[in-house]
LOFINU-49285 format. One record per residue: residue number from 1; residue in three letters; x, y, z of N, C-alpha, C in turn. Coordinates in pm, 1 decimal, m for minus. Example, Ala and Ser with C-alpha at 12.3 -4.5 7.8 and 13.67 -1.06 7.14 Angstrom:
BEGIN
[1; ALA; [1319.0; m569.0; 780.0]; [1230.0; m450.0; 780.0]; [1320.0; m330.0; 780.0]]
[2; SER; [1285.0; m225.0; 708.0]; [1367.0; m106.0; 714.0]; [1290.0; 3.0; 787.0]]
//
This chain:
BEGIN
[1; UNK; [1236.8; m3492.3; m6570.8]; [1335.9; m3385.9; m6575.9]; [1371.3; m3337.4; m6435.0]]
[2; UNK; [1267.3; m3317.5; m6354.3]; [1318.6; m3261.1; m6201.8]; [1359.2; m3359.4; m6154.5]]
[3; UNK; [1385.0; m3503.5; m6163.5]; [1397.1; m3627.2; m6099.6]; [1577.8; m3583.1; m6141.2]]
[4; UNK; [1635.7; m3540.6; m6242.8]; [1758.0; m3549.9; m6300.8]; [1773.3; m3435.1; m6248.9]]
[5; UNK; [1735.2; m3368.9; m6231.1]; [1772.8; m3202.1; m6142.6]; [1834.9; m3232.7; m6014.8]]
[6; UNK; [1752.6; m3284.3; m5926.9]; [1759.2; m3380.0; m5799.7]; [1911.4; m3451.6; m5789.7]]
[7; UNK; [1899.0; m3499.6; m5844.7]; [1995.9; m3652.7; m5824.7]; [2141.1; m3523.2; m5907.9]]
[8; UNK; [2103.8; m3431.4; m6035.4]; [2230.7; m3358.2; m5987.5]; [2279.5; m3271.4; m5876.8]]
[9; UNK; [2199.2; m3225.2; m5850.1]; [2214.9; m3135.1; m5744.0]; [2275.4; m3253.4; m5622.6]]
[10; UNK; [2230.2; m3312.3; m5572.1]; [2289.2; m3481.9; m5504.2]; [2436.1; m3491.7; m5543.5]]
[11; UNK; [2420.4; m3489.7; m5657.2]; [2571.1; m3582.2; m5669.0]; [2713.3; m3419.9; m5674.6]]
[12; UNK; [2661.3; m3325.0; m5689.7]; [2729.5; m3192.1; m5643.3]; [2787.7; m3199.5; m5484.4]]
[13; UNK; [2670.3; m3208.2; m5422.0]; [2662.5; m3165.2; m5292.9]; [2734.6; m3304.7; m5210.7]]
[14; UNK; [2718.2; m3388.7; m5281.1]; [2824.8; m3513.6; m5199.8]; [2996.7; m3519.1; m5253.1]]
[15; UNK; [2982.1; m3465.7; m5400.8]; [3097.7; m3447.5; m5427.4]; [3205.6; m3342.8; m5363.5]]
[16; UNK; [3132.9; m3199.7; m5308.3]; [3198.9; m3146.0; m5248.0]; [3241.0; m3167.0; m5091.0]]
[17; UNK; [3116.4; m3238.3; m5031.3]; [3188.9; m3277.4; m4917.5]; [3259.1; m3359.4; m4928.7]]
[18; UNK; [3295.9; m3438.4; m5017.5]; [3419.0; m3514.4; m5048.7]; [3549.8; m3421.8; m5049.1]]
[19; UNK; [3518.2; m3352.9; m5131.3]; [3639.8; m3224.6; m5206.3]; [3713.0; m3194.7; m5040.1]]
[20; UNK; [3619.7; m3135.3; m4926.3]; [3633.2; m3072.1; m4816.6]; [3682.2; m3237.0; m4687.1]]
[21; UNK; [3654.6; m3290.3; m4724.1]; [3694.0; m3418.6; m4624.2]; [3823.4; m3431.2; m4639.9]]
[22; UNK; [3869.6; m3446.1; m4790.5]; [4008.5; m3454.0; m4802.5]; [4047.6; m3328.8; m4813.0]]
[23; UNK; [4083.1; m3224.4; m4770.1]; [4123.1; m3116.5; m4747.2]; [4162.1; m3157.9; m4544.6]]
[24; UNK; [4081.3; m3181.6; m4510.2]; [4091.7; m3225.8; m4410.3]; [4211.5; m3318.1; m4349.2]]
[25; UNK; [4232.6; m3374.9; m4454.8]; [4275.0; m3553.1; m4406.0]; [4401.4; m3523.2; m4437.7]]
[26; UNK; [4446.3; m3414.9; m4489.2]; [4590.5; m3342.0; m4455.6]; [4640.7; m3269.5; m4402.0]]
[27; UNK; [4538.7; m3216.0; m4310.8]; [4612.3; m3058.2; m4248.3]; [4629.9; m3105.4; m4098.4]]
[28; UNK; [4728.9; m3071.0; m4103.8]; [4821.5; m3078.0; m3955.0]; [4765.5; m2991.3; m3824.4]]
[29; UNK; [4736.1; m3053.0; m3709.5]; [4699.3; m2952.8; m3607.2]; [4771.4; m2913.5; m3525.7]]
[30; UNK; [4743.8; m2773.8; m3475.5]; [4896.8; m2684.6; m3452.1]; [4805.6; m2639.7; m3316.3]]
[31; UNK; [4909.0; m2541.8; m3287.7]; [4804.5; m2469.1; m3104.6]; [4696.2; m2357.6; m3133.2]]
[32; UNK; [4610.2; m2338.7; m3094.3]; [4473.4; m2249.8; m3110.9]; [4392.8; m2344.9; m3198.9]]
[33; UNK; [4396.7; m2482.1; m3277.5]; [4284.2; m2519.4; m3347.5]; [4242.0; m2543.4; m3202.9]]
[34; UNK; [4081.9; m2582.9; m3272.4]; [3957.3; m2621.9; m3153.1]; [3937.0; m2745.9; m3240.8]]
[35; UNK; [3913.7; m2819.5; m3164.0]; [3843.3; m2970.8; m3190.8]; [3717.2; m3005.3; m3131.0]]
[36; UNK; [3669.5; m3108.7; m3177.4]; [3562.1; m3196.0; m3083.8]; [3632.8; m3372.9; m3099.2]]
[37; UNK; [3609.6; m3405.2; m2961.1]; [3668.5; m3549.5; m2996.6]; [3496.5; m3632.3; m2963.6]]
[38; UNK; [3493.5; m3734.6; m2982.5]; [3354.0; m3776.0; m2915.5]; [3402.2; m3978.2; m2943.1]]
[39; UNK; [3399.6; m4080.2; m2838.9]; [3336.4; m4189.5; m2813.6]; [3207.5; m4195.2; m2815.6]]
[40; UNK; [3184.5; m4261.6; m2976.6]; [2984.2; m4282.2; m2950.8]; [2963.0; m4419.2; m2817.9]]
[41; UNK; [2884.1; m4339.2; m2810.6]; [2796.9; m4428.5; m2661.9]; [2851.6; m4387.5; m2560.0]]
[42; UNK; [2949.3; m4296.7; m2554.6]; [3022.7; m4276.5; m2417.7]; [2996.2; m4103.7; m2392.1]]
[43; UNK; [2905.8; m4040.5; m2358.3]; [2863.9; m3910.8; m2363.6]; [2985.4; m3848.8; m2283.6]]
[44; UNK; [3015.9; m3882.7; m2151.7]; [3111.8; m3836.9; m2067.0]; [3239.9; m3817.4; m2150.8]]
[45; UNK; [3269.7; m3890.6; m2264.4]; [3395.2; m3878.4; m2316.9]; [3395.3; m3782.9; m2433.2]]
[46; UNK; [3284.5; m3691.1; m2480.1]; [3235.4; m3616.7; m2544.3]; [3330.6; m3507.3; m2492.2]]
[47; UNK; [3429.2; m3401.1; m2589.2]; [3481.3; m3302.1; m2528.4]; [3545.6; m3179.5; m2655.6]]
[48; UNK; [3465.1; m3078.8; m2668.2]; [3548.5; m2986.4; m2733.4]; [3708.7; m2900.9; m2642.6]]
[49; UNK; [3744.5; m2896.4; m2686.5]; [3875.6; m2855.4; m2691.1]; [3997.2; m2747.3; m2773.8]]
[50; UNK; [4070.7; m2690.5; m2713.9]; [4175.7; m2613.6; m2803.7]; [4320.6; m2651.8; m2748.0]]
[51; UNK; [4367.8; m2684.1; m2842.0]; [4540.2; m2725.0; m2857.2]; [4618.0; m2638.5; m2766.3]]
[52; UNK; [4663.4; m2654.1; m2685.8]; [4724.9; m2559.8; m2595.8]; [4867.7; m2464.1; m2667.9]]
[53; UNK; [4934.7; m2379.4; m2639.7]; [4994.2; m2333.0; m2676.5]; [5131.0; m2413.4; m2753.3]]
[54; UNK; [5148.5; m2513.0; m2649.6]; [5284.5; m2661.7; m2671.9]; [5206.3; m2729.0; m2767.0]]
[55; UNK; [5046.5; m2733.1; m2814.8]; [5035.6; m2809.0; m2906.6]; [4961.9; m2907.8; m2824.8]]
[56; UNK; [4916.7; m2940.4; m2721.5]; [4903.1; m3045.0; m2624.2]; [4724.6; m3015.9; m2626.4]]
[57; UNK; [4660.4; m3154.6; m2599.9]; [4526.3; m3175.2; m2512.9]; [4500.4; m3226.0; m2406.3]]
[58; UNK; [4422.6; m3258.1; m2323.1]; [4401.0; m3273.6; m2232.3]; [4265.7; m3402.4; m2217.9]]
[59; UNK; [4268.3; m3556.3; m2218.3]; [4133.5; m3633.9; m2256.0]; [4103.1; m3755.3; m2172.9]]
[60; UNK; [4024.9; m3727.7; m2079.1]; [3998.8; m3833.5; m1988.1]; [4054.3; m3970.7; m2035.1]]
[61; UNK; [4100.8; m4022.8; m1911.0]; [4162.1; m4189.5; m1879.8]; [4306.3; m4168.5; m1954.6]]
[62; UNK; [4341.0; m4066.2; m2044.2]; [4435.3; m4057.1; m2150.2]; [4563.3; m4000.6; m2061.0]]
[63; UNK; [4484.6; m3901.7; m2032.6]; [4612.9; m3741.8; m1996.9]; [4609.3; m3659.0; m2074.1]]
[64; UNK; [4725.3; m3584.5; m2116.7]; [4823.7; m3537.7; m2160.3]; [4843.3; m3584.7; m2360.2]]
[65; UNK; [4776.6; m3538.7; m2453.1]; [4832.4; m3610.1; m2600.9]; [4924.6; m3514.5; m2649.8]]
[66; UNK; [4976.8; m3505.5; m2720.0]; [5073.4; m3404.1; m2793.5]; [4971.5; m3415.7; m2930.8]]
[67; UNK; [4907.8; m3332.5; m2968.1]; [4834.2; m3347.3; m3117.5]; [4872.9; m3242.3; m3207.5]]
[68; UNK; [5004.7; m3184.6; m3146.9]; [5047.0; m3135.4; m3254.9]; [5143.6; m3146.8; m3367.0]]
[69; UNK; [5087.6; m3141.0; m3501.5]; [5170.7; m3238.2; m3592.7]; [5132.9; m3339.7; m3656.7]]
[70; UNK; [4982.2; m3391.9; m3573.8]; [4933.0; m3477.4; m3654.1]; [4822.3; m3429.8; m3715.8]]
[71; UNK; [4736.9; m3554.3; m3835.6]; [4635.5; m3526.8; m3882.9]; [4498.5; m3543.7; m3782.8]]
[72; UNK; [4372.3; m3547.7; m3866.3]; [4267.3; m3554.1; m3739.9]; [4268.0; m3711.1; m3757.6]]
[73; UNK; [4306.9; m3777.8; m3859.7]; [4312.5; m3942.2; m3818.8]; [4408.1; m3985.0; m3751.0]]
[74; UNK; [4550.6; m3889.4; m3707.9]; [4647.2; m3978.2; m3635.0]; [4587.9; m3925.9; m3500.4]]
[75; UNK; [4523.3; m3837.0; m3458.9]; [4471.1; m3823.8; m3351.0]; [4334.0; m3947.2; m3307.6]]
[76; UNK; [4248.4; m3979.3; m3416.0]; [4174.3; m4036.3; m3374.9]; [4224.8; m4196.9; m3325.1]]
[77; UNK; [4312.1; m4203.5; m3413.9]; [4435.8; m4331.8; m3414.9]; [4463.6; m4363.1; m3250.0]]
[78; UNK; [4514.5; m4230.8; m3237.0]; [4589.5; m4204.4; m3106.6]; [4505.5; m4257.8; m2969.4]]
[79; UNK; [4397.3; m4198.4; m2985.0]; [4276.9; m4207.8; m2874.1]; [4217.7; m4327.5; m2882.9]]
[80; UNK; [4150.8; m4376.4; m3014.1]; [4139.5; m4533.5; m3007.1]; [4219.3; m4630.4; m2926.1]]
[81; UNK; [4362.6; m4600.6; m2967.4]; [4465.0; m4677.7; m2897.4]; [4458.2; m4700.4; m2780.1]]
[82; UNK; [4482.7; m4586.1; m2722.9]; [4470.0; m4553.4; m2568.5]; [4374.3; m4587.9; m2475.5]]
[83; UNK; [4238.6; m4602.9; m2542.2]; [4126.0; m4632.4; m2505.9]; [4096.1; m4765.6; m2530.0]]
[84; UNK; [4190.9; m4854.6; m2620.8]; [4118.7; m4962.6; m2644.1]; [4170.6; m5033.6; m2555.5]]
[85; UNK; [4129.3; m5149.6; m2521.4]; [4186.3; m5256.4; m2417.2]; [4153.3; m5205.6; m2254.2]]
[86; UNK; [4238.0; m5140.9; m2216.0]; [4211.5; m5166.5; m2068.5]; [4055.6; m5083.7; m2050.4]]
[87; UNK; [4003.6; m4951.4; m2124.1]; [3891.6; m4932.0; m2111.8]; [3760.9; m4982.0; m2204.5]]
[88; UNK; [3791.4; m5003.9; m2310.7]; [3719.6; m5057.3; m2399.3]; [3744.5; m5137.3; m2516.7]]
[89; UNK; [3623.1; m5206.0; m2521.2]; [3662.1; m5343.3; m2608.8]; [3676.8; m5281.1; m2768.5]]
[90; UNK; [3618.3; m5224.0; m2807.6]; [3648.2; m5161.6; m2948.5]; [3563.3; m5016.6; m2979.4]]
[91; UNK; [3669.1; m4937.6; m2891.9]; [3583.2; m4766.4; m2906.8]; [3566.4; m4721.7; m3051.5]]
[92; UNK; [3444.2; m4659.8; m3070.5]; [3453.9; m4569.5; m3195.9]; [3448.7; m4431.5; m3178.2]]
[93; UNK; [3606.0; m4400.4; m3239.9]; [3625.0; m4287.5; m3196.9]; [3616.4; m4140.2; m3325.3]]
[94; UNK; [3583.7; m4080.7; m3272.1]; [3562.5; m3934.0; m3394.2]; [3594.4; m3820.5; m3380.8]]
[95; UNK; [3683.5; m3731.4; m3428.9]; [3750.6; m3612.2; m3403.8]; [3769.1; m3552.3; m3529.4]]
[96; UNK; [3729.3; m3399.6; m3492.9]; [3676.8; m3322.9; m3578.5]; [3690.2; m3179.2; m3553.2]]
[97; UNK; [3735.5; m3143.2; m3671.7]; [3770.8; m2983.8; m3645.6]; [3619.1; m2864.5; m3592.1]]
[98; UNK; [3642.1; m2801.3; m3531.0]; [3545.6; m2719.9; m3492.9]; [3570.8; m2545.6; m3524.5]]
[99; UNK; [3686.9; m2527.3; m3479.1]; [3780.2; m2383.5; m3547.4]; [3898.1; m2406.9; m3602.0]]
[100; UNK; [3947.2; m2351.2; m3690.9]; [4109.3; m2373.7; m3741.6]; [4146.2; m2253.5; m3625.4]]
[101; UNK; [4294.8; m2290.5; m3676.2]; [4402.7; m2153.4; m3580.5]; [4385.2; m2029.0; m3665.0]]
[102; UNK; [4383.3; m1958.6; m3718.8]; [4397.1; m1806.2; m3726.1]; [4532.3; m1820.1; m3851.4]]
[103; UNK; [4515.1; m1767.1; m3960.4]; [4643.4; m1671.2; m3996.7]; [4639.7; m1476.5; m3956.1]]
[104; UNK; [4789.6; m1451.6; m4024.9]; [4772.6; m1309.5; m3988.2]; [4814.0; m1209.9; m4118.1]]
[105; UNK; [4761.5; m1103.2; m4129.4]; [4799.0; m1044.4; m4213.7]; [4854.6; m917.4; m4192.9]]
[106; UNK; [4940.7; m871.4; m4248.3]; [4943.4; m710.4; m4189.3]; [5078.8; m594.2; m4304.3]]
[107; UNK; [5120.4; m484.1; m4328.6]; [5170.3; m431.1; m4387.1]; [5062.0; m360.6; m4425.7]]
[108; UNK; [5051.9; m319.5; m4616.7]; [4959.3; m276.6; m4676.5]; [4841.9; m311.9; m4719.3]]
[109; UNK; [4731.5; m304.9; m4585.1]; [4634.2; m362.1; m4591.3]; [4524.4; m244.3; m4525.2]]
[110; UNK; [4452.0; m303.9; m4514.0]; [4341.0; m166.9; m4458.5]; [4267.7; m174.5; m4295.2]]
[111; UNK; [4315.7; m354.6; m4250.2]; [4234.3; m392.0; m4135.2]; [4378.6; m518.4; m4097.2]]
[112; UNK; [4485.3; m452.6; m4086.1]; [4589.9; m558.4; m4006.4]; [4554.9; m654.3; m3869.4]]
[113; UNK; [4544.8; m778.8; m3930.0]; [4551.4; m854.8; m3787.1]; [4512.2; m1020.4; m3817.9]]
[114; UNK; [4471.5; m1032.3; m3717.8]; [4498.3; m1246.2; m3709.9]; [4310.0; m1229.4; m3790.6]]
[115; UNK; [4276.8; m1366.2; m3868.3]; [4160.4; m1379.4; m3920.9]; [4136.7; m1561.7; m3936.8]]
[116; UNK; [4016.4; m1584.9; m3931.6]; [4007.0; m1710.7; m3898.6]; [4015.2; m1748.3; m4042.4]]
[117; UNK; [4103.6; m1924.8; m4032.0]; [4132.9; m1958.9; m4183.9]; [4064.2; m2089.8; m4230.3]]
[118; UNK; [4020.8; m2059.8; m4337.3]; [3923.3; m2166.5; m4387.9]; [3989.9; m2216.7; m4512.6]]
[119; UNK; [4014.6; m2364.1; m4553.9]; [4088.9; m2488.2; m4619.0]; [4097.7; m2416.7; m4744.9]]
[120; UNK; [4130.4; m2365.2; m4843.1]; [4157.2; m2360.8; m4992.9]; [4162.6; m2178.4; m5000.3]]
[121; UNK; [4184.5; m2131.5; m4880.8]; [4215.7; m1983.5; m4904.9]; [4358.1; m1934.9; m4979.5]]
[122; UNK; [4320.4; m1824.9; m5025.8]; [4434.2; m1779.0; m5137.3]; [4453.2; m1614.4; m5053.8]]
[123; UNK; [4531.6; m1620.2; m5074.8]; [4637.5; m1450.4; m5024.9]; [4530.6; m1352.7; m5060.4]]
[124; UNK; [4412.0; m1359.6; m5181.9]; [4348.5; m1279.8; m5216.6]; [4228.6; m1263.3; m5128.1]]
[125; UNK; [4167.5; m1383.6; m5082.6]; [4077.4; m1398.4; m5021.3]; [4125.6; m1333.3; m4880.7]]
[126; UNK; [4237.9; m1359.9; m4844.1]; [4281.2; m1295.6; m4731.6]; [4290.2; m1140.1; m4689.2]]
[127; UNK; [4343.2; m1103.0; m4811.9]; [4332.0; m933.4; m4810.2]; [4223.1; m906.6; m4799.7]]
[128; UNK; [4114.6; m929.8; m4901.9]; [3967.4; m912.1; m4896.3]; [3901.3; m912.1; m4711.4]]
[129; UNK; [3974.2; m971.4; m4638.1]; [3877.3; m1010.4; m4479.7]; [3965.5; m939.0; m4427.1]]
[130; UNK; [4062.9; m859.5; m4499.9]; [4146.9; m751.1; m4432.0]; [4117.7; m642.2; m4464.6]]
[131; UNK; [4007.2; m631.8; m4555.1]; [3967.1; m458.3; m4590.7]; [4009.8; m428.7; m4715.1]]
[132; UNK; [4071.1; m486.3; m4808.4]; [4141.3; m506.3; m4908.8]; [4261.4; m412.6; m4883.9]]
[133; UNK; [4331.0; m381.8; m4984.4]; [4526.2; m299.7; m5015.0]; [4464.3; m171.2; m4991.1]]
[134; UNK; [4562.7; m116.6; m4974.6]; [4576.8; 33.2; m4986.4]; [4656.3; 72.3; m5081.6]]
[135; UNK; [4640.7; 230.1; m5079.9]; [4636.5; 249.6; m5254.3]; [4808.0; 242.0; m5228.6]]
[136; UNK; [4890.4; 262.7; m5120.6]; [5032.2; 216.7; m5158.1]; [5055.2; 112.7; m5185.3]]
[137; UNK; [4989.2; m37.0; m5146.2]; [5017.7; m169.2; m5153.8]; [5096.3; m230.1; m5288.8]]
[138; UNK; [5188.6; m306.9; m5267.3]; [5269.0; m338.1; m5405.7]; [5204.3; m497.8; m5405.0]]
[139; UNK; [5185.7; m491.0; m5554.3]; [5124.0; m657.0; m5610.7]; [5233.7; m704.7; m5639.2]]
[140; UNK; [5364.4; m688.7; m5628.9]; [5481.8; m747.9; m5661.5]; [5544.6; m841.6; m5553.6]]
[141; UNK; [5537.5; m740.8; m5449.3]; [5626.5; m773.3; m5279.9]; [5525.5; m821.3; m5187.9]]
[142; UNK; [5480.4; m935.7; m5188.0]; [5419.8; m979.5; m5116.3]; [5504.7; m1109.7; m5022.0]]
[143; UNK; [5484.7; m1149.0; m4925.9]; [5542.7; m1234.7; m4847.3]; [5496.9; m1317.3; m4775.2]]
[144; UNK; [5504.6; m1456.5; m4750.4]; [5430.5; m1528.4; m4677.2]; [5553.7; m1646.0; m4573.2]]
[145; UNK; [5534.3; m1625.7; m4492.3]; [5607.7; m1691.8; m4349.1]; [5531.2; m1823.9; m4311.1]]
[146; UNK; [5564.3; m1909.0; m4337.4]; [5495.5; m2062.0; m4336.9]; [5491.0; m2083.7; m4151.9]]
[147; UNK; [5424.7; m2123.6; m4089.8]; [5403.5; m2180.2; m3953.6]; [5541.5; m2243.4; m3930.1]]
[148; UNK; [5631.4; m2240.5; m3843.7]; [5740.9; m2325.7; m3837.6]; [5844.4; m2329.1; m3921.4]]
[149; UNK; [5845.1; m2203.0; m3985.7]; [5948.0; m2149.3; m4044.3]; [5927.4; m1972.4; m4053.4]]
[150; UNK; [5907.8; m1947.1; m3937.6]; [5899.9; m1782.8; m3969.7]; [6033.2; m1684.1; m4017.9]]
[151; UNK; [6119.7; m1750.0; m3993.2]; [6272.4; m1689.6; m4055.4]; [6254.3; m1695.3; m4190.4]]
[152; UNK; [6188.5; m1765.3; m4218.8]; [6227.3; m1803.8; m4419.0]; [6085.2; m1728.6; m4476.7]]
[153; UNK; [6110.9; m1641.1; m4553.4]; [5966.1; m1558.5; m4648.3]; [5993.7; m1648.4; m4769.3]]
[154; UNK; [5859.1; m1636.9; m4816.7]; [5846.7; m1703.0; m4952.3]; [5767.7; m1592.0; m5060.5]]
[155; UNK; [5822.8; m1553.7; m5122.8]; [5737.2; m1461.9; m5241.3]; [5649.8; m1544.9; m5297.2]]
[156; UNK; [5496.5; m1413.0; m5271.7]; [5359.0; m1539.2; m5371.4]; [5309.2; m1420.4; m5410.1]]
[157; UNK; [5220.7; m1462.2; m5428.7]; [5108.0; m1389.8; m5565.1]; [4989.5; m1327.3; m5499.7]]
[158; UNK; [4885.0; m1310.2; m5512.9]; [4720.0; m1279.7; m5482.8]; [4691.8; m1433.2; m5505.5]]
[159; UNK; [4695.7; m1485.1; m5581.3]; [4642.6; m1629.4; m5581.7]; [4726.5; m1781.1; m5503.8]]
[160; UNK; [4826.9; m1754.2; m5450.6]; [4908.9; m1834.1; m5354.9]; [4835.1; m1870.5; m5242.9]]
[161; UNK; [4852.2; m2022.5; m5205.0]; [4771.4; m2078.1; m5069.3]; [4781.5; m2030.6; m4930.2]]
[162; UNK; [4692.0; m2016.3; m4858.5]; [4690.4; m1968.1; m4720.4]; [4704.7; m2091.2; m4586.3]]
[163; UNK; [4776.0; m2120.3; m4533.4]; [4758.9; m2216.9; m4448.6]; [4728.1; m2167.7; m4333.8]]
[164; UNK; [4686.6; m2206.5; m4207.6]; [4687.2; m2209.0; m4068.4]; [4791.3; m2163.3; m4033.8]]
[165; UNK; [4802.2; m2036.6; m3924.1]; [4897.0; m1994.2; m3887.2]; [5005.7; m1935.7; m3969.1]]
[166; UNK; [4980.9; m1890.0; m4069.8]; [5061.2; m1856.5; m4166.2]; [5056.1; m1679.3; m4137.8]]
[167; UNK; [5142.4; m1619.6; m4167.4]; [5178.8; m1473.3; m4149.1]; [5239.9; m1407.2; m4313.9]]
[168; UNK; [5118.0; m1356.9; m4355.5]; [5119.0; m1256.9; m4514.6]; [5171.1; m1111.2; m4471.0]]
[169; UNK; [5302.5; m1083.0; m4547.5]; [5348.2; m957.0; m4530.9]; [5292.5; m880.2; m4689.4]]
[170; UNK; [5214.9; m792.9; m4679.8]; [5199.7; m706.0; m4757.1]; [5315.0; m564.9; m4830.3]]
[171; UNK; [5389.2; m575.2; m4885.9]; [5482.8; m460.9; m4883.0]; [5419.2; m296.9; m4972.9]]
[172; UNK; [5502.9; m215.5; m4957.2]; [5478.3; m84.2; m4972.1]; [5519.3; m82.7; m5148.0]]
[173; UNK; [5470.8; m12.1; m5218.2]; [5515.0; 15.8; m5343.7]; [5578.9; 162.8; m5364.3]]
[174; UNK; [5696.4; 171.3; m5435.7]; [5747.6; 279.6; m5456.8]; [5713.4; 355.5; m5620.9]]
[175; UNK; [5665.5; 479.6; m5604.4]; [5603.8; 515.4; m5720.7]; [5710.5; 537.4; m5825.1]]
//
């Protein structure tokens, strides 16, 4: 019986880092994520990092990448490339999130401001690391400004997705 306890608890705990890998293997990196890139066997090429404001890194023998826009595999793509041939015969390369960028929240809330964002967050979870609503806050008028489209609001819910860099307007309720 504990042998089947085991092996569930196992097959949970691999399933969710699955769940969280692919969460990963779609999200686009924008300016303020932090990374780690690393060449095994190559310690010197070992380098955490943050996306510069243009979106840009900075990676020995490389230069200059633009990594913003891509996933963490078109980046690793990227650096393999670059690295393969004139410096190495077949690098293995690995890049990996270390911080996301920040969304922001602010209106009718209790603690307005930028909060670090973690993969499957909902508008609710967000208020909550904002102190939760205030007693004016309207559950109706809520607003969310997508990264790269801050002109355009989108009406959502308490349960609507949170992305990176995303900006939640809380509105006022009229009694």
């Amino acid at each position: 019986m504990q042998q089947l306890v085991v092996l569930f608890v196992a097959l949970c705990l691999s399933w969710s880092s699955w769940v969280f890998a692919q969460d990963d293997s779609a999200y686009l990196l924008g300016p303020g994520d932090k990374i780690i890139i690393q060449v095994y066997g190559e310690e010197d090429l070992k380098i955490e990092t943050q996306l510069t404001d243009s979106g840009k890194i900075n990676y020995p023998f490389l230069g200059e990448i633009m990594a913003k826009g891509m996933t963490i595999k078109q980046l690793e793509n990227r650096i393999y490339t670059g690295l393969k041939g004139d410096y190495f015969v077949e690098p293995n390369v690995f890049v990996g999130m270390v911080e996301y960028r920040p969304f922001f929240i602010h209106g009718e809330v209790k603690q307005p401001g930028g909060y670090p964002y973690k993969p499957g967050m909902t508008i609710n979870q967000a208020v909550a690391l904002a102190g939760g609503l205030t007693e004016r806050a309207s559950r109706e008028k809520i607003f969310i400004y997508r990264e790269g489209d801050k002109n355009k609001a989108t009406t959502a819910d308490l349960s609507f997705k949170v992305n990176a860099g995303d900006t939640i307007t809380i509105e006022q309720r009229f009694f």
